[in-house]
KELUMSE-754384 format. One record per residue: residue in three letters; z, y, x of N, C-alpha, C, CB in turn. Coordinates in steps of 0.05 Angstrom, whole numbers, padded with zeros to 5 digits, always signed. Atoms other than C-alpha are relative to their C-alpha. Glycine has a CB too. Layout:
N
ALAZYXZYXZYXZYX/...
//
This chain:
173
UNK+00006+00011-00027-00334-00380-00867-00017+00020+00015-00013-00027-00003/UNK+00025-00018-00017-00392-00330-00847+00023+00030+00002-00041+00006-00025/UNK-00025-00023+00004-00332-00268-00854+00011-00007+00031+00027-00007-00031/UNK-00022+00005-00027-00288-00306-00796-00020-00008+00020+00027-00028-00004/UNK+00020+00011-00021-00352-00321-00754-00005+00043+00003-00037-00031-00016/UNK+00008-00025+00000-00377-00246-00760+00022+00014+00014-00007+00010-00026/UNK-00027-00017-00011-00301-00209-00755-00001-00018+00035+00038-00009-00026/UNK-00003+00013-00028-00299-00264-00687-00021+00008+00022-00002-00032-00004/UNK+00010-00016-00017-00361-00232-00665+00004+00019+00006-00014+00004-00002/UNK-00009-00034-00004-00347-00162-00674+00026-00005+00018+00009+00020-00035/UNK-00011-00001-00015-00287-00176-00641-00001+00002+00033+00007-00013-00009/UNK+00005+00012-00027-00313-00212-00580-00022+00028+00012-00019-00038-00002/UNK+00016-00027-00010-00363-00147-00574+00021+00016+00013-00014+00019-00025/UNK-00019-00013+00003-00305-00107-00577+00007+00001+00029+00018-00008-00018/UNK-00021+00011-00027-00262-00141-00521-00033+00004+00019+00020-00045-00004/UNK+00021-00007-00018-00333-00136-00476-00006+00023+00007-00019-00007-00006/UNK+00013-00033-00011-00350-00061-00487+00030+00007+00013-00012+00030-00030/UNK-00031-00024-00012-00277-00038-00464+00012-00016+00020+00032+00009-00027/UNK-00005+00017-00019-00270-00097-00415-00028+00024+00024-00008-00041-00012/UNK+00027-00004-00007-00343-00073-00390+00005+00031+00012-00024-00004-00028/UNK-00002-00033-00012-00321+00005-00389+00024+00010-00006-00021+00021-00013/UNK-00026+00000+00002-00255-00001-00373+00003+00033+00010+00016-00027+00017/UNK-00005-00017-00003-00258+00069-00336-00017+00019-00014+00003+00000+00020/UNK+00013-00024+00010-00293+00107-00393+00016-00003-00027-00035+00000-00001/UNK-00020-00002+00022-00262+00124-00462-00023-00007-00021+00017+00032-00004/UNK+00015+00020+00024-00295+00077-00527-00004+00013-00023+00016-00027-00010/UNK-00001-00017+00034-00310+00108-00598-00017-00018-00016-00016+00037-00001/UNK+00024+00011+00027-00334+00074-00663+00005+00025-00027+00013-00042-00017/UNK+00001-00016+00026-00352+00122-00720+00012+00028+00016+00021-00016-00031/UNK-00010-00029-00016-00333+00186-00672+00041-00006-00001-00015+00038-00025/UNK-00021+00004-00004-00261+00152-00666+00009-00013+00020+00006-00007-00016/UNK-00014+00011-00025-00229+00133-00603+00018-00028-00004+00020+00023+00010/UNK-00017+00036+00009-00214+00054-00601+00012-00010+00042-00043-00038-00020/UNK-00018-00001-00019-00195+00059-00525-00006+00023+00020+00002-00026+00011/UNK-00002-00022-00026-00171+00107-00470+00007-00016+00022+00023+00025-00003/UNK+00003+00016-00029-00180+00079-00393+00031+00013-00003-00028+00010+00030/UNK-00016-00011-00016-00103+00096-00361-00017+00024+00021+00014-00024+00014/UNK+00008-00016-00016-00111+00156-00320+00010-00009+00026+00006+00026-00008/UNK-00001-00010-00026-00105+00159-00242+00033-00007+00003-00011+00033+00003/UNK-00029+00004-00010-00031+00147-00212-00003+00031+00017+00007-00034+00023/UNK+00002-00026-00024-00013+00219-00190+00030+00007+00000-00022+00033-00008/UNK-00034-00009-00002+00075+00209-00199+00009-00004+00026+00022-00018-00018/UNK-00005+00005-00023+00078+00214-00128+00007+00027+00017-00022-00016+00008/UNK+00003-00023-00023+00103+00274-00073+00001-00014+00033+00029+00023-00004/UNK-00005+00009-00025+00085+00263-00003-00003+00015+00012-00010-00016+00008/UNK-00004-00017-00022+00097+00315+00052-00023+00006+00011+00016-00010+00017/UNK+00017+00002-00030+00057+00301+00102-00025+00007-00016-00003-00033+00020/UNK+00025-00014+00014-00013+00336+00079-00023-00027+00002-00011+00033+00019/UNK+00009+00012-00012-00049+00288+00120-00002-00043-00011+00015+00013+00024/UNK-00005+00026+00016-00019+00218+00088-00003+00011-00029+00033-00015+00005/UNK+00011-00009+00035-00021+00257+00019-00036-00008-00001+00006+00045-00008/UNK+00036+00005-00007-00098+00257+00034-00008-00025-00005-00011+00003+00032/UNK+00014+00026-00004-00105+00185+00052+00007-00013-00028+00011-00018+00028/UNK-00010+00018+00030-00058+00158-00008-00018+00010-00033+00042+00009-00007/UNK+00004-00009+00029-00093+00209-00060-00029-00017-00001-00001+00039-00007/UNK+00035+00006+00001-00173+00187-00031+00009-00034-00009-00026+00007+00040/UNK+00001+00036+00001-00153+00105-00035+00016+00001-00031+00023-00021+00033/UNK-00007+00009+00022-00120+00115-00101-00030+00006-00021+00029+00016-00008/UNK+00023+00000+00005-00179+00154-00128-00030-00031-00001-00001+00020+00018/UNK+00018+00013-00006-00230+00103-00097+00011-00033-00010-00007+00008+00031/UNK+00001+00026+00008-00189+00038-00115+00005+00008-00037+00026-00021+00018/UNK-00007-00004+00030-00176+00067-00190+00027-00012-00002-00020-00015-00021/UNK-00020+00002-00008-00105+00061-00180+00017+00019-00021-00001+00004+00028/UNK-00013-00007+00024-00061+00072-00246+00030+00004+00007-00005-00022-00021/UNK-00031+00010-00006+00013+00053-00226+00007-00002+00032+00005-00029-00013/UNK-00015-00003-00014+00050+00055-00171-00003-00028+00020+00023+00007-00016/UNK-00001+00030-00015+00053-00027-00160-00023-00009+00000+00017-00024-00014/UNK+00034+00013-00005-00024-00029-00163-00013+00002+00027-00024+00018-00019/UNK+00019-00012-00035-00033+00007-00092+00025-00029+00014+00010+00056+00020/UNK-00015+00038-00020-00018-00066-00044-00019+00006+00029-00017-00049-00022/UNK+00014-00003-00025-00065-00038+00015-00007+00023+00006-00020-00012+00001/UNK+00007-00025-00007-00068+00025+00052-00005+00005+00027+00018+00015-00009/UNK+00006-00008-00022-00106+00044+00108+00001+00035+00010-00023-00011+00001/UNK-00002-00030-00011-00086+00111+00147-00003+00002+00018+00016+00012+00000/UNK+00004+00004-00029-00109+00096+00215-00011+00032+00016-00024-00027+00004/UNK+00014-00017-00012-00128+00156+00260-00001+00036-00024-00032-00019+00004/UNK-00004-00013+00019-00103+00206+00205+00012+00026+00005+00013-00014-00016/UNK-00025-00019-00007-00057+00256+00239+00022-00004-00007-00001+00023-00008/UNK-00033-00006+00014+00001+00240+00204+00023-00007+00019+00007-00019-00029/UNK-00016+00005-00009+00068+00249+00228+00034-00002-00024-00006+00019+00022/UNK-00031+00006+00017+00121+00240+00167-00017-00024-00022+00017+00038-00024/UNK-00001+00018+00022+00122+00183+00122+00014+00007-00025+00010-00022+00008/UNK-00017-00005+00029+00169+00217+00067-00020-00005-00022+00011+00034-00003/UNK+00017+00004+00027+00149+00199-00005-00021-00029+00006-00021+00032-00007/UNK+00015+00027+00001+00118+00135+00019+00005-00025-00012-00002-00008+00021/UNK-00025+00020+00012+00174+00090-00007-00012-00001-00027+00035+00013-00001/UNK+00009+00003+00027+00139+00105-00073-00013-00028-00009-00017+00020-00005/UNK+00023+00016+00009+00090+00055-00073+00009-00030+00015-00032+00015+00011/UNK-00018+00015-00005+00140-00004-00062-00015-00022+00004+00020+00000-00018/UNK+00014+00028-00012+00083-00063-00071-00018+00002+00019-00015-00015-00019/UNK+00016-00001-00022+00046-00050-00016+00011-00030+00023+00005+00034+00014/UNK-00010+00021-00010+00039-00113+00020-00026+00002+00035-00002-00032-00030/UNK+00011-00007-00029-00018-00082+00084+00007+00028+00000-00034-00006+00006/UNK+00007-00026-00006-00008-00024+00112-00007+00006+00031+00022+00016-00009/UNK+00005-00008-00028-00040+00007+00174-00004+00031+00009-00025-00013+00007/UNK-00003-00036+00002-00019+00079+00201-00005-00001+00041+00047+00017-00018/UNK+00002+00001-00026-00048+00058+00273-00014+00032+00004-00017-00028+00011/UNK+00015-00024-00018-00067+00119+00329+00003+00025-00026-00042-00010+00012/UNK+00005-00027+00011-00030+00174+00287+00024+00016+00017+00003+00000-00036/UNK-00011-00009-00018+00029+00218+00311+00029-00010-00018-00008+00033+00009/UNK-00016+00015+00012+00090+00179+00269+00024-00008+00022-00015-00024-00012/UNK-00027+00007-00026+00164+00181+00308+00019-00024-00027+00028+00045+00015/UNK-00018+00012+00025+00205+00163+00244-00012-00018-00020+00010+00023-00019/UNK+00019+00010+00014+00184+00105+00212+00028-00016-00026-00025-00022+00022/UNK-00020+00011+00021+00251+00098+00163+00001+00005-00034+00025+00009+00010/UNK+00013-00001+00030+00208+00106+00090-00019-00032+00003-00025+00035-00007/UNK+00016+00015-00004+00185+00039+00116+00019-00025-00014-00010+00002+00030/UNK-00014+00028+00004+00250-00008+00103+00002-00007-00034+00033+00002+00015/UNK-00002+00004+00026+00237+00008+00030-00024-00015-00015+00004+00026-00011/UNK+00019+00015+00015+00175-00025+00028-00001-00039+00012-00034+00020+00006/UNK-00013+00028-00011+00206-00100+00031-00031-00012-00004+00032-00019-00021/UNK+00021+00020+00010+00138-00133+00001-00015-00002+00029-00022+00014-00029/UNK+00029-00001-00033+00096-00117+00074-00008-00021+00015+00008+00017+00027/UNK+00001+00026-00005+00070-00174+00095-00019+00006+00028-00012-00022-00027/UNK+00015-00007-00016+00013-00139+00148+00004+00030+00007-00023-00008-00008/UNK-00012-00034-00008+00039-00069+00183-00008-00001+00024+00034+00010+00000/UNK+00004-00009-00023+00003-00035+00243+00012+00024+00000-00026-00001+00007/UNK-00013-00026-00008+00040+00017+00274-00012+00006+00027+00032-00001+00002/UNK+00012-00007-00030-00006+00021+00342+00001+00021+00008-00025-00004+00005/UNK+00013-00025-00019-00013+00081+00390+00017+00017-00023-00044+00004+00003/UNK-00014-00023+00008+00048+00124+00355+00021+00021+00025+00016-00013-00023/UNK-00023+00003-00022+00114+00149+00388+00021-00006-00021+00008+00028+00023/UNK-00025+00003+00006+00159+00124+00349+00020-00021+00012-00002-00004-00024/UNK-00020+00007-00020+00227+00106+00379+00017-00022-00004+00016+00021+00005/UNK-00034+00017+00018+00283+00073+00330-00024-00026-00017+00027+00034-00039/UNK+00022+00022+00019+00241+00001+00302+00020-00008-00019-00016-00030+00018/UNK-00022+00013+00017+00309-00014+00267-00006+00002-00030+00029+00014+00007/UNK+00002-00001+00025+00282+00001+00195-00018-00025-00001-00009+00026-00011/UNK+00007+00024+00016+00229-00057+00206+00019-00031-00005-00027-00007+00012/UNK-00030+00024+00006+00301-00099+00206-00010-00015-00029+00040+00021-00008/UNK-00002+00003+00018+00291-00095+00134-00018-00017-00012+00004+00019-00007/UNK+00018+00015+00008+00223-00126+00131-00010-00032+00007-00015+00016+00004/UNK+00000+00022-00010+00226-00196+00117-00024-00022-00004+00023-00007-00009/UNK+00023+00007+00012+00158-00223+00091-00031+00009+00031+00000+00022-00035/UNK+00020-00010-00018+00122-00193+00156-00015-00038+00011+00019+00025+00031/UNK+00011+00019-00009+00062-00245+00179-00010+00013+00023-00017-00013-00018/UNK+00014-00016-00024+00032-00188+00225+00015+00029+00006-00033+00007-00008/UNK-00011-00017-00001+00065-00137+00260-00006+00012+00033+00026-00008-00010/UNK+00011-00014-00024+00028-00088+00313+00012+00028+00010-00030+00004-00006/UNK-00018-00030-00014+00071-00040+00355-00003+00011+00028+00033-00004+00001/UNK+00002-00012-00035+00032-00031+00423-00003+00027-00003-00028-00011+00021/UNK+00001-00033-00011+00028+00036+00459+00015+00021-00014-00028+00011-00002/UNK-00027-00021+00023+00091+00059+00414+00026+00006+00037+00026-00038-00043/UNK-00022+00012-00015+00127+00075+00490+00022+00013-00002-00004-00002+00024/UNK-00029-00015+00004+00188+00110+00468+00010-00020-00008+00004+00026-00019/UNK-00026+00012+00008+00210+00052+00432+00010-00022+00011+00000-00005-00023/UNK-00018+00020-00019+00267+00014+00449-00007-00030-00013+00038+00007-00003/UNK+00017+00023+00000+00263-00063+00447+00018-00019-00015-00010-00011+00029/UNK-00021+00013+00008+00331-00087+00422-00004-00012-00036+00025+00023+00006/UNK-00004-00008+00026+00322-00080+00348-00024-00026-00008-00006+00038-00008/UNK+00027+00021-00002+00249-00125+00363+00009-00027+00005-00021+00007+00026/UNK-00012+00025-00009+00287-00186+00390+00014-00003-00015+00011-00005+00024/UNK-00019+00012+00023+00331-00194+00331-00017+00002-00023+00028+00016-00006/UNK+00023+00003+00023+00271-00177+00284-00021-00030+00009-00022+00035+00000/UNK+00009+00034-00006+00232-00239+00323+00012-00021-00013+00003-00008+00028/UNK-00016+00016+00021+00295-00270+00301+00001-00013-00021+00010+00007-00007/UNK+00001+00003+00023+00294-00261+00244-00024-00010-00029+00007+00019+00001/UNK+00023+00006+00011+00227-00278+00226-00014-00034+00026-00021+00036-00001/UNK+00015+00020-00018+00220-00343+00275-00009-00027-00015+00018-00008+00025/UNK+00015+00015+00010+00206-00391+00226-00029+00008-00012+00015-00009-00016/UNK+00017-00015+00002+00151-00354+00202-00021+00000+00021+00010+00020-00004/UNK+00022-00013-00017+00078-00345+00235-00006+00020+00004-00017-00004-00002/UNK+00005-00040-00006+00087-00274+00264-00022+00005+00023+00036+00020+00016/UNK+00019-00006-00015+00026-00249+00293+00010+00033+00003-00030-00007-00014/UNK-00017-00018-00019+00067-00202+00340-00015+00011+00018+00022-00012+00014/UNK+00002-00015-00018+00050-00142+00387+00014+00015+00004-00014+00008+00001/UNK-00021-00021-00015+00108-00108+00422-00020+00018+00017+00025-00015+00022/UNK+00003-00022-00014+00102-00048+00450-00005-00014+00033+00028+00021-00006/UNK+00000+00014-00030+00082-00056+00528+00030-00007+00007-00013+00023+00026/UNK-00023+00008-00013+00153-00049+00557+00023-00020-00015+00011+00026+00007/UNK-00018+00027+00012+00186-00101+00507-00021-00023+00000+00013+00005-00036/UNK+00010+00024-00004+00135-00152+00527+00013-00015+00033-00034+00005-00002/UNK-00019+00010-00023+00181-00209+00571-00016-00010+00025+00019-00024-00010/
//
C-alpha cells in the first residue's frame, strides 16, 4: 500500500515539473524524461514583411504546429503578398489592416476565419472571400479599387449570420 501511494506521488511530481516547464527540457539522473516541441518553422512566406510578423507571433505565442497559430495580427506591416499564408489553415482572426495587399487569393484557403480586417489596402478582386463561410466580422473600408459585386452575394451568403460588415466606401448603398 505505501509503494502505490509513493509511485502515485512521484508520478504526480512528475506530471507538475514538465507541465510547470513545458518550454524547457526535464532530466532525472542526467537523463532526459522530456523535450518541449520546438518552434513551428515548416513554413515559406515571400513577402519579407508578413514572414516577420508570422515568425515574431509564432516565437512570442510558442507556436509548435501549424493548427496552433488561430490569431494573427499584421496591421501597418508593409506587406504586399500573402503567398505561403494558406499554411496556417486554423486561423480563425486575422488582421492585415493599412498594409499595401492587392491580391488577397491565399485567403479562400483559410475557411476557419471567423474575424478578417482587410482596411486601408488596394485590393481589387474580393471574390476569394466567396469562400469564407464562418465570417462574423468582415472590415474592407478604404479598399477603393474594389469592385462591389462579389460583396452582395458574399452578404448573401452569410445573411443568416451576425456579420459585423464594412464595405469599402463605394459599395456602401
Amino acid at each position: 500500500m505505501h509503494s502505490k501511494s509513493l509511485l502515485l506521488f512521484c508520478g504526480l511530481v512528475t506530471s507538475l515539473l514538465t507541465a510547470g516547464c513545458k518550454n524547457y527540457s526535464v532530466s532525472v539522473n542526467e537523463n532526459i524524461v522530456y523535450t518541449p516541441p520546438s518552434i513551428f518553422k515548416d513554413y515559406q512566406i515571400t513577402d519579407a514583411k508578413l514572414r516577420d510578423c508570422v515568425e515574431q507571433t509564432i516565437y512570442d505565442l510558442h507556436i509548435t504546429s501549424a493548427e496552433d497559430l488561430t490569431r494573427l495580427n499584421c496591421s501597418n506591416a508593409g506587406i504586399k503578398s500573402l503567398a505561403g499564408l494558406d499554411k496556417f489553415f486554423a486561423l480563425k482572426e486575422l488582421n492585415l489592416a493599412d498594409n499595401q495587399i492587392a491580391d488577397i487569393s491565399e485567403i479562400e484557403q483559410l475557411g476557419r476565419l471567423e474575424r478578417l480586417v482587410l482596411t486601408n489596402n488596394i485590393i481589387k478582386n474580393p471574390a476569394p472571400l466567396l469562400h469564407l463561410l464562418h465570417l462574423a466580422q468582415l472590415h474592407l473600408a478604404k479598399n477603393p479599387l474594389m469592385t462591389c459585386k462579389d460583396l452582395k452575394q458574399l452578404q448573401q451568403n452569410l445573411n443568416n449570420q451576425k456579420l459585423d460588415f464594412i464595405p469599402p466606401e463605394q459599395c456602401i448603398n
